[in-house]
C-alpha positions in Angstrom: 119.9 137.3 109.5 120.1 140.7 108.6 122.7 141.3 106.0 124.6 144.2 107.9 124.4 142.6 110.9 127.6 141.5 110.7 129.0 144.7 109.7 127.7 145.9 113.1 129.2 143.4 115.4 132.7 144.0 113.8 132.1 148.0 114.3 130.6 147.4 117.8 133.2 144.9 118.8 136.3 147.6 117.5 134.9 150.5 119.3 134.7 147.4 122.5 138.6 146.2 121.9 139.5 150.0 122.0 137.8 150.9 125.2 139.3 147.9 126.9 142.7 148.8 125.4 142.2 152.3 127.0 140.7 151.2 130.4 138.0 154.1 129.3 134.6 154.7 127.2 135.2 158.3 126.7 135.6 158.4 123.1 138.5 160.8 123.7 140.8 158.4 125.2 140.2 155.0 123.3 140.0 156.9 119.6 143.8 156.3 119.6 143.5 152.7 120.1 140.5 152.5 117.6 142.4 153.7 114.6 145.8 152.0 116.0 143.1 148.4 115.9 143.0 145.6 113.9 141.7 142.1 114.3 140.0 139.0 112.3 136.4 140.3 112.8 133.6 138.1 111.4 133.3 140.2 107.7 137.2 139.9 107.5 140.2 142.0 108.4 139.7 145.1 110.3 141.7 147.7 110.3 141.8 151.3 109.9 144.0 154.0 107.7 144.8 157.2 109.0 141.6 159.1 107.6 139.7 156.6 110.3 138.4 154.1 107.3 138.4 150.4 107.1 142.1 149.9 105.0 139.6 147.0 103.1 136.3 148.5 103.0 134.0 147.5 100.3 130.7 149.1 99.1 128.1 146.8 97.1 125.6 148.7 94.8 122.1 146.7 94.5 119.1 147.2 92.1 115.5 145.9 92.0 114.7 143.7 89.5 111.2 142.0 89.2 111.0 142.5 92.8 114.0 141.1 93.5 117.3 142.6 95.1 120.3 142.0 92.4 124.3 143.1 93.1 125.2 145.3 90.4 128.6 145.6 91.6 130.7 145.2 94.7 133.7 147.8 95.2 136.2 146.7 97.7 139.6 148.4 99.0 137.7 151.7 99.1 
């Protein structure tokens, strides 16, 4: 598995629960409803502030090492 993949589905599946909540895909009508969203999605809580970003976002910051991937440090609540 891809490791954003599941930071896609939760994105793909807000921008769904929005349109559905406005009866329309024109991103015009449903952007309302997509900040005014939240649900359990599969990375955690989803919700959005008023800027339009996740209230608990989270960044991680990786490094090679030996060839290897490494977290150097995970940010969350950004």
């Amino acid at each position: 598995m891809l490791s954003y993949a599941p930071f896609g589905y939760d994105a793909a599946w807000a921008a769904i629960k929005a349109m559905q909540a406005a009866n329309s895909t024109k991103p015009s009508d449903y952007r309302a409803k997509l900040q005014a969203s939240s649900f359990d999605g599969i990375t955690g809580d989803i919700g959005f502030n008023t800027n339009g970003s996740l209230k608990n976002g989270s960044s991680t910051v990786y490094q090679v090492k030996n060839g290897q991937w490494v977290t150097v440090k995970t940010v969350s609540g950004l």
